[in-house]
C-alpha positions in Angstrom: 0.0 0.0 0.0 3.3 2.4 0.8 4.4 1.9 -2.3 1.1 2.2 -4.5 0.5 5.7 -2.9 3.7 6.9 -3.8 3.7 5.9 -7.4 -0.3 7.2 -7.8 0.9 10.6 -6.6 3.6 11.0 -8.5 1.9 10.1 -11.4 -1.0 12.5 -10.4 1.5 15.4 -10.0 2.7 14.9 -13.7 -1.1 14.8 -14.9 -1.0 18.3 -13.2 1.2 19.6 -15.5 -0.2 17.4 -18.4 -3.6 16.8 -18.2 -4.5 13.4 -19.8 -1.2 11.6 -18.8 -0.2 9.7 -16.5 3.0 8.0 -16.3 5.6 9.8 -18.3 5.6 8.7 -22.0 9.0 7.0 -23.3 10.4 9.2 -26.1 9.3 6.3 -29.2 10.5 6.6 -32.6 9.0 8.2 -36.0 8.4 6.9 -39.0 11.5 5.6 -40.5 13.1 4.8 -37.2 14.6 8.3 -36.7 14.1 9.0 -32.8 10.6 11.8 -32.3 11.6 14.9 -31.4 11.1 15.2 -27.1 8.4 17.8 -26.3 9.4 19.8 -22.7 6.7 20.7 -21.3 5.9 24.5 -20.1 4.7 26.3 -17.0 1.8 27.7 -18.9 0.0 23.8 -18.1 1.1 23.8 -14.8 -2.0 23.9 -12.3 -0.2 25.3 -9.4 -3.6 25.0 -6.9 -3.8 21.0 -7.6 0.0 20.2 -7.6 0.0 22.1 -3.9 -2.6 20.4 -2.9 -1.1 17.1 -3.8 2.0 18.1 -2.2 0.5 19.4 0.9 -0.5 15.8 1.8 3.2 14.4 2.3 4.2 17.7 4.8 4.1 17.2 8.7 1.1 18.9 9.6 2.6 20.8 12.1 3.8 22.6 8.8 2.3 24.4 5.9 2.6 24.1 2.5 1.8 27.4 0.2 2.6 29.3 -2.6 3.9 32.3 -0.9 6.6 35.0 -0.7 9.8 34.9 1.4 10.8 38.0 3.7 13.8 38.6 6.1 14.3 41.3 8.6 16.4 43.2 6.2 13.9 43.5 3.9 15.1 41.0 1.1 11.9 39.2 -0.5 12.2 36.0 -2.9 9.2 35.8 -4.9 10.3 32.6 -7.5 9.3 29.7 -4.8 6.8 27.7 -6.4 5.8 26.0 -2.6 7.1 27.2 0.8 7.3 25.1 3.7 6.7 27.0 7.0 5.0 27.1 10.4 1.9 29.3 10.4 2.6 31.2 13.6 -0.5 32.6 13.3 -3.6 32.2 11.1 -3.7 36.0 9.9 0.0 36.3 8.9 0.1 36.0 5.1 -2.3 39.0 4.8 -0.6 41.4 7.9 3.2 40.7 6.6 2.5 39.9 2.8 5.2 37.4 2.8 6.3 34.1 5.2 9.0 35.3 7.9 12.3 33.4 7.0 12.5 32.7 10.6 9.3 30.0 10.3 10.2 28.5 6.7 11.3 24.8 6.6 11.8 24.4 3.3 10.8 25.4 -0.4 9.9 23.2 -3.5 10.6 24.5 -7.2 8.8 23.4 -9.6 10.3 21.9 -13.1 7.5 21.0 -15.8 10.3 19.4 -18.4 14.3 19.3 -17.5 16.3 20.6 -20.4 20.2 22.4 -19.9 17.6 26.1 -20.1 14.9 25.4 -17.8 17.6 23.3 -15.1 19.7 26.9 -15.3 16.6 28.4 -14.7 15.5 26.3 -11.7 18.9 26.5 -10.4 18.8 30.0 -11.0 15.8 30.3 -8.4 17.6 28.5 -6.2 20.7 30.4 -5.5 19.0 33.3 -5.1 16.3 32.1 -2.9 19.2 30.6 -0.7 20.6 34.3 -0.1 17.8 34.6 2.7 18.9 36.2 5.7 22.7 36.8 4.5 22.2 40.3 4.1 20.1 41.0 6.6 22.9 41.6 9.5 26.2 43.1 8.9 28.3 39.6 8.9 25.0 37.7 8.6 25.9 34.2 7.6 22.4 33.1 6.5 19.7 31.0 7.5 19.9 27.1 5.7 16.2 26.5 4.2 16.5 23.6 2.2 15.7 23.6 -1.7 14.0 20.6 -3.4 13.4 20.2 -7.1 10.5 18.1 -8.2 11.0 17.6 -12.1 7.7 16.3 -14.0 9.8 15.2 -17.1 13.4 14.5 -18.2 14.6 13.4 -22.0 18.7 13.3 -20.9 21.1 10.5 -19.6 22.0 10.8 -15.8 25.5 11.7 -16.7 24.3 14.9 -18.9 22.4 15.4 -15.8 25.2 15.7 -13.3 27.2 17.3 -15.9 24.8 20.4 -16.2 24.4 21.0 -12.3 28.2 20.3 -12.0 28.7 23.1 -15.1 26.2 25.6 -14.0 27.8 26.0 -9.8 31.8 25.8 -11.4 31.0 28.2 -14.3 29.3 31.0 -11.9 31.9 30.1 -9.1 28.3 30.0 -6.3 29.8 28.7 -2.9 28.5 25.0 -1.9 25.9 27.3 0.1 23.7 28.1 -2.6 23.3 24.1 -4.2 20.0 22.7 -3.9 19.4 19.8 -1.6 17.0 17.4 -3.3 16.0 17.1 -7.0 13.7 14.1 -7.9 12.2 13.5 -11.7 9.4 11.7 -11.7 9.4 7.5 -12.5 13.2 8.4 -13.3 15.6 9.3 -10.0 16.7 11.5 -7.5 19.5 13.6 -7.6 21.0 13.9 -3.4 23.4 16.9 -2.5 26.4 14.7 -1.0 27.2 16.4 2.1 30.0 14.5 2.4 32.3 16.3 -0.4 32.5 19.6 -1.8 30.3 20.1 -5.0 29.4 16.4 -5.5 26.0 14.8 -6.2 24.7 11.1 -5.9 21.7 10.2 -8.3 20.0 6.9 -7.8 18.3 5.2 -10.5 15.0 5.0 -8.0 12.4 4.3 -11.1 8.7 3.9 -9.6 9.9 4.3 -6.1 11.3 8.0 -7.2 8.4 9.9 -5.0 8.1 7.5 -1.9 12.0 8.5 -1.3 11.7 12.1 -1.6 8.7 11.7 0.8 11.2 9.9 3.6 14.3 12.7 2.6 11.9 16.0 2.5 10.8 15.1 5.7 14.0 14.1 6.7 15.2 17.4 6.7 12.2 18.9 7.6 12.3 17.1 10.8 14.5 19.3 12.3 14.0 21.2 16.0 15.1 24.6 14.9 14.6 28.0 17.2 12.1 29.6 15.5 11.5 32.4 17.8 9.9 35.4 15.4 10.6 38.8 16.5 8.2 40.8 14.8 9.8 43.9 16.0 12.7 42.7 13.2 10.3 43.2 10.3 9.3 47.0 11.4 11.3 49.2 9.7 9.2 52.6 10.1 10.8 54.9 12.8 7.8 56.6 13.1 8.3 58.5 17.1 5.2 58.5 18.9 3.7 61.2 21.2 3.8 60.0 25.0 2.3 61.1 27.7 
């Protein structure tokens, strides 16, 4: 029954972002055995409402899963999360701050519809700079770790082109380890695992129908974590507005 759930929902999420399929369809051959062109697939199909909803189900439930915006104290705001992992602190919050304190997120999910070497530097992309939360917020700030996962719908490129992209992408834009994502699956294909281990080095793992039921156990993984999320709110007032006292 584990395993049935796991491979219905990730075939659910793809028929999310292609209505009328399910599993993800082989690239076949044309007429005269020349291999058919592979079609990515765009964000214009992607129903963002039913692929949270979907996703919500696998998140502790002391946690929330939205599409929202990501503020810190100094006033930096990340906008290109598809999802955001966070603790609701309060059932008003979205609508007083506009945005999901950094101090209560978790974790955020990106999105890829179809992996190509322009849409992974895109995702990638979104990524690093979502992963600059909180380091400019102090002088000196270091930054505050939220985890990045990538949940591809579609892939037409060997594991090693794969690798080779990520590897290409960090080394030609010299990022720092810091601003790698953490978990990439594709769907009914693999998952790609940050390899803590050694600097700049990824593990993917040929995990076929058992792709999503293993992100399930490493999302929550690192979302099991017993962080101090104490939110000042005073951080996130930047008027300096003097009132009359008397």
């Amino acid at each position: 029954m584990f395993n049935d759930y796991f491979e219905k929902l990730g075939n659910d999420l793809i028929k999310t972002c292609r209505p009328g399929k399910g599993k993800q369809a082989k690239t076949g051959a044309a007429k005269g055995g020349k291999k058919a062109p592979a079609k990515a697939m765009t964000h214009e199909a992607f129903d963002r409402a039913k692929f949270g909803e979907l996703l919500a189900g696998i998140v502790p439930t002391h946690l929330k899963l939205g599409a929202a915006k990501i503020a810190d104290s100094g006033g930096y705001t990340i906008e290109n999360v598809d999802y955001v992992i966070y603790r609701e602190a309060f059932r008003n919050m979205d609508a007083m701050l506009n945005a999901v304190p950094s101090d209560l997120v978790y974790g955020t999910v990106f999105v890829n519809t179809g992996l190509t070497a322009v849409t992974l530097a895109d995702t990638l992309t979104g990524v690093a700079n979502m992963k600059k939360i909180d380091r400019f917020a102090d002088a000196g700030g270091s930054g505050r770790f939220i985890p990045a996962f990538i949940l591809a719908m579609d892939m037409h490129m060997a594991y090693q082109d794969l690798k080779n992209l990520i590897l290409d992408f960090y080394v030609s834009r010299s990022l720092d380890n810091y601003f790698e994502f953490d978990i990439m699956a594709v769907m009914n294909r693999g998952i790609v695992v940050k390899d803590w281990r050694e600097k700049r080095s990824f593990k993917i793992l040929d995990t076929g129908e058992d792709t999503m039921k293993w992100f399930f156990i490493l999302l929550n993984e690192y979302l099991d974590v017993d962080k101090d999320m104490a939110l000042d709110l005073r951080k996130y007032v930047k008027e300096t507005t003097r009132y009359k006292e008397y």
